[in-house]
N, C-alpha and C positions, 0 to 999 in steps of 0.2 A: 672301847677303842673301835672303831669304823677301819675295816676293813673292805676294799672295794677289788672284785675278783671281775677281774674282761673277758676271762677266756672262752665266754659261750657267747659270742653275737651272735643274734639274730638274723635273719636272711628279710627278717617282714616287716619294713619299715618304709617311711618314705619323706620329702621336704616337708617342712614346716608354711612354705610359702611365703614369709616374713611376718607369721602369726608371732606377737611376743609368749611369752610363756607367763599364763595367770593365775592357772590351777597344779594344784597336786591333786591327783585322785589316786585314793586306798582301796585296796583289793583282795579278797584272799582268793587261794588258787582251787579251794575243793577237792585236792589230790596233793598227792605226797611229790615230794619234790624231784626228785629221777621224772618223773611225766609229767611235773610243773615245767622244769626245764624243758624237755622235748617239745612239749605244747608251744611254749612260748618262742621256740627258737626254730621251730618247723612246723607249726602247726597253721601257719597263717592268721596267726594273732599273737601280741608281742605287750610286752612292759618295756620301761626304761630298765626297772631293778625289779629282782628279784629276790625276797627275805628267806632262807630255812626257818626249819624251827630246828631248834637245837637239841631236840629231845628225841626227834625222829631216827629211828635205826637206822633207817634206810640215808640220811647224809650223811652217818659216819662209816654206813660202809661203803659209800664214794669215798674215802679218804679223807676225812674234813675233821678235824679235830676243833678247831675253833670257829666261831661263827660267824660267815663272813656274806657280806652282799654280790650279788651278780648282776653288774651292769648289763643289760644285753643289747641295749641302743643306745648311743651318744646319744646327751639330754636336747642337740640341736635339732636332729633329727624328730619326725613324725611316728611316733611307736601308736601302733594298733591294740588299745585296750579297751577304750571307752565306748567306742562304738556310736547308737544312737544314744544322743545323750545333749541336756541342756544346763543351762545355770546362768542365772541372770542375764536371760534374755540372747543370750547364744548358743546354737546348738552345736553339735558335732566336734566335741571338746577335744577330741585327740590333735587337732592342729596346738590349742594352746598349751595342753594338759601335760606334766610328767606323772606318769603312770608305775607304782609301785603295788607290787605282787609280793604279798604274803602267806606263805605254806599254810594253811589250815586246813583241814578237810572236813570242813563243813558238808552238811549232807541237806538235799530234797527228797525226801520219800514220798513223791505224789501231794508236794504242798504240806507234809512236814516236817519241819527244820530242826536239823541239829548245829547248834552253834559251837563247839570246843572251845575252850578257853585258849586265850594266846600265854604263852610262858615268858615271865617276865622278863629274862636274859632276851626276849624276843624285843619284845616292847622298847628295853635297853638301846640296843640297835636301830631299832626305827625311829625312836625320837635323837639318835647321833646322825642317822641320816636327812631326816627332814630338816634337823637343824642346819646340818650341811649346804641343803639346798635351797632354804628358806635367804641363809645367808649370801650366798651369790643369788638370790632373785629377790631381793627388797619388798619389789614390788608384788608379789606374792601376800594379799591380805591374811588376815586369819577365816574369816568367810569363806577362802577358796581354797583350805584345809580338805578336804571331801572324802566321802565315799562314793564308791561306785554307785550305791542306791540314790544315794543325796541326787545325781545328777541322771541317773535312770529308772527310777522309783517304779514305775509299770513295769520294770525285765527284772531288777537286781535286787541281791539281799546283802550282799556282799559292801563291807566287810564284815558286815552281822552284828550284833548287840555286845558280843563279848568284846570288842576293840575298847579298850577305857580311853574313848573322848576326852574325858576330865583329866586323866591323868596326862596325856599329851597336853592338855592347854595349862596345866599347874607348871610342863616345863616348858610353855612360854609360843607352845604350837596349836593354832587353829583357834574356832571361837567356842565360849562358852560365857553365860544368862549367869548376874547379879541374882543373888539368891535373895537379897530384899525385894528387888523389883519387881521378880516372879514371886514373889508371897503376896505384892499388892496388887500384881494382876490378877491373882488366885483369886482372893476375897472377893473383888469385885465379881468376877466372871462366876465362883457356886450365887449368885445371884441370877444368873443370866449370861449364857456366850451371847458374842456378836453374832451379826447374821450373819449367815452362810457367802454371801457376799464379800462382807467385809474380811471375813476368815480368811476368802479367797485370795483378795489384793494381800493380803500380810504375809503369806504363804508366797507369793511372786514377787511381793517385795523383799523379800528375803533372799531368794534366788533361784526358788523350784520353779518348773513347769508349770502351765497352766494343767488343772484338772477339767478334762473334758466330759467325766459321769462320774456318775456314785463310785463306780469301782474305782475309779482313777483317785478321787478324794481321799478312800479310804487307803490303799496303796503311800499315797504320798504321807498323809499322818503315821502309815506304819515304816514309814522310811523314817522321819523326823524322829520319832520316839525312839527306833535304833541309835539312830545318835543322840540323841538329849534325854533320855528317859526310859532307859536299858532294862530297867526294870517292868515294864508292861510294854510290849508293843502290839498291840492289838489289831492298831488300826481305827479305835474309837478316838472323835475330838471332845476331850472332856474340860475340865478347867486346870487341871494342872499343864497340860498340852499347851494348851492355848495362853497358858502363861506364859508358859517359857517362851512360844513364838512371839510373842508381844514383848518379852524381853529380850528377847534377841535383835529384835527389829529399834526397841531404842536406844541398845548399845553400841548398834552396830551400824544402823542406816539413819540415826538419827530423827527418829519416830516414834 
């Protein structure tokens, strides 16, 4: 059951300018939700929604016994999440973008990452709300499902490895690669990757940024593999990598 709670707006928002709305972008918060909230509603940075987690002491001892969403900007409205940020050749996605923040408290200790698992009662919630809003915006592809990394690969880690991708798209939200198709590009590519070139166009035809160096390249394969391939995300482009973006690109763009 989707429960949607208004009582904490925002102060930090602004027009849309008559951007339509194309993306959702996923987020987690890094801290516990008492200073998810405050951040996002005073902090000079802002989401549409807000997710708890439902496991956390600290929202039931705000009084919350069921687990329920925090709108804190009307989805017309411009909420400050994404920041710099591109995807298929547009940048500065907060005009188009509704922006959903999820309680995790993910950690950086100096470059390395703790990812916590999301609790499935979590998960539950977030696929009744994207469904929610998937359905009032149509036009909303499965492509432009996101995370915050997907579309800021050089800043973000966020939503992290632990978000299950797949299991959002088994109930019918965002994209996810034929498992044949990615077996036939596998074979091919332990032969030989494409050149570094061509990796590149597949990689922007998809949706990412261009990579401007070594760092940036590797940065964005460790963005990818967050979402498609949760299981190693290194940052290396090997042939299982390179499959799935070549299966993604011909289910999706037609390529």
């Amino acid at each position: 059951m989707l429960v949607i709670d208004s009582s904490f707006p925002s102060k930090d928002f602004n027009e849309r300018n008559g951007e339509p709305v194309g993306q959702v972008v996923l987020h987690y918060t890094a801290a516990p939700f008492a200073s998810s909230l405050n951040t996002l509603t005073q902090g000079g940075v802002s989401a549409h929604y807000l997710l708890p987690d439902p496991n956390e002491p600290g929202y039931h001892a705000a009084g919350y016994d069921e687990l329920r969403v925090f709108r804190l900007v009307d989805e017309g409205k411009r909420a400050w999440h994404a920041g710099v940020s591109h995807w298929e050749g547009r940048d500065n996605l907060n005009s188009r973008a509704i922006g959903i923040e999820i309680v995790n408290v993910a950690r950086d200790d100096g470059g390395v990452f703790t990812f916590p698992a999301y609790p499935e009662a979590q998960i539950e919630v977030l696929i009744a709300l994207l469904r929610d809003i998937l359905g009032r915006y149509p036009q909303i592809e499965p492509t432009n499902v996101l995370g915050h990394s997907d579309v800021a690969y050089w800043r973000k880690s966020d939503p992290g490895p632990q978000l299950p991708w797949r299991c959002l798209y088994e109930a019918g939200i965002g994209a996810w690669f034929d498992e044949a198709t990615r077996a036939m590009y596998q074979r091919r590519f332990c032969l030989g990757l494409p050149s570094e070139v061509e990796v590149e166009r597949a990689f922007q035809r998809y949706g990412y940024a261009p990579a401007k160096n070594r760092q940036m390249f590797e940065q964005r394969t460790r963005a990818f593999q967050m979402h498609f391939r949760t299981r190693d995300f290194c940052g290396f482009l090997d042939a299982e990598t390179c499959a799935i973006l070549y299966a993604l690109n011909e289910k999706y763009r037609g390529l």
